[in-house]
C-alpha positions in Angstrom: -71.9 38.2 50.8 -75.2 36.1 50.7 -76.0 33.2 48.4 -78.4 34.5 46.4 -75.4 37.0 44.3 -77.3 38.3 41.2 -74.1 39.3 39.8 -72.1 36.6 38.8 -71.1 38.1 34.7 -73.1 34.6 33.6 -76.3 35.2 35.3 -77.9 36.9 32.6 -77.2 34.2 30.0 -78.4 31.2 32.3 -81.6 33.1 32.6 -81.7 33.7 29.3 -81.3 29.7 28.6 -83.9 29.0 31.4 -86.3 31.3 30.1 -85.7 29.8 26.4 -86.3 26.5 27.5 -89.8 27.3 29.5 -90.4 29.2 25.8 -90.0 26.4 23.6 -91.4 23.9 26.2 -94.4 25.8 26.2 -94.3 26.4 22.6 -94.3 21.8 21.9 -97.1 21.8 24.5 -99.2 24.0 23.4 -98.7 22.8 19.4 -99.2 19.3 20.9 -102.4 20.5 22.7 -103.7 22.5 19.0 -103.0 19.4 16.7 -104.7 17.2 19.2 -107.7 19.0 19.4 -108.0 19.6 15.5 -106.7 16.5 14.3 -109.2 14.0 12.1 -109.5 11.0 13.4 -112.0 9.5 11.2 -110.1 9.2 8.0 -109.0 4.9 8.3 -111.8 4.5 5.7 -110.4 6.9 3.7 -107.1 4.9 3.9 -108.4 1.6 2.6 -110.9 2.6 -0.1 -110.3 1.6 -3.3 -108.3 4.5 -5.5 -109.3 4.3 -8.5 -108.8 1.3 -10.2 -106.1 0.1 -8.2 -106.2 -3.3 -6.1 -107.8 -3.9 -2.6 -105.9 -2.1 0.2 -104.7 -4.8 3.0 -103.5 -3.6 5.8 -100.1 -4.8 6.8 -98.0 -4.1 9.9 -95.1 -1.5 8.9 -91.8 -3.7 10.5 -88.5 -2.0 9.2 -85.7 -4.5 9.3 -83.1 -3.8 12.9 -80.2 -4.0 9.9 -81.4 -0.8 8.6 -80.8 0.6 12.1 -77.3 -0.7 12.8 -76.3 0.3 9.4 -77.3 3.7 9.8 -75.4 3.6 13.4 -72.4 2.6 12.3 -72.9 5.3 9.4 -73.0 7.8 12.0 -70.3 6.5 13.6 -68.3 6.8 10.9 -69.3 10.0 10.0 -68.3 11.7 13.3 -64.9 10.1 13.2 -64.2 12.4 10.3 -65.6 15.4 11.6 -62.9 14.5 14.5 -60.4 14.7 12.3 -60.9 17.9 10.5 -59.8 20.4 12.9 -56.8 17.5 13.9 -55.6 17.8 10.4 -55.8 21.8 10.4 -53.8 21.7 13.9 -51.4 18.7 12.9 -48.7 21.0 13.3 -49.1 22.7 16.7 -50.3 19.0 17.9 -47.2 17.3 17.3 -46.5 14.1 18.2 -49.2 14.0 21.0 -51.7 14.8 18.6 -50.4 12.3 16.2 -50.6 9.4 18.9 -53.7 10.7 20.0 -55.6 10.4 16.8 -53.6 6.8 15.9 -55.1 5.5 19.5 -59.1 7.3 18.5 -59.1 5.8 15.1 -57.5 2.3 16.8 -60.2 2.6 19.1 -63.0 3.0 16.0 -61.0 0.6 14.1 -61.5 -2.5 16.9 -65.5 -1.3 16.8 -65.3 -1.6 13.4 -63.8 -5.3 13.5 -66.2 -6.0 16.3 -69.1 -5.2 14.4 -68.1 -6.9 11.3 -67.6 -10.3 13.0 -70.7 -9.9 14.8 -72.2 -9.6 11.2 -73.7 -5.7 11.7 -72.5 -5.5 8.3 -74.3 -7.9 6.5 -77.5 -7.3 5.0 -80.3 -9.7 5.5 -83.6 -10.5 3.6 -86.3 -8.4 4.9 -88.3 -11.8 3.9 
């Protein structure tokens, strides 16, 4: 037996995965490659000429507050805590008591981040001004 074995039962979908990653790989480069070469790159006049009869266009530096960030964060955060506890609720039976102290000890664990956060003022919205 040598260690090159072609015929481990899982070879074929590893080289199906390695050859799907080289395909899409390729496929970004190349689309990186086409919208370089054909993109525009004379249209900031365009962008701050008058429309109609609208006001002068002053360019201004696009800052998005870090709140917005944290919020959305914790929002996902959140989110995936209930998609934990989905397939806990459908197996609360089977799980028995170690699933119930397993799930009081994850959502203990989310609940401290959620106190942490909240004293650390993640929470609170500030003026963008």
């Amino acid at each position: 037996m040598t260690h090159m074995d072609f015929a481990h039962p899982y070879f074929g979908v590893f080289m199906m995965f390695v050859l799907t990653f080289g395909a899409f790989f390729a496929t970004i480069w190349l689309a990186r490659l086409v919208s370089r070469k054909m993109a525009r790159l004379d249209t900031e006049k365009l962008k701050t000429t008058y429309y109609e009869c609208g006001p002068e266009v002053t360019k201004q530096p696009n800052t998005i507050s870090v709140q917005f960030y944290l919020m959305a964060l914790l929002f996902i955060l959140f989110d995936i805590e209930i998609i934990f506890m989905f397939p806990w609720a459908v197996d609360f039976k089977v799980l028995g008591w170690f699933g119930f102290i397993e799930m009081l000890l994850f959502i203990l664990l989310l609940t401290i981040g959620f106190i942490y956060a909240w004293k650390k003022g993640a929470l609170e919205w500030h003026s963008i001004k």
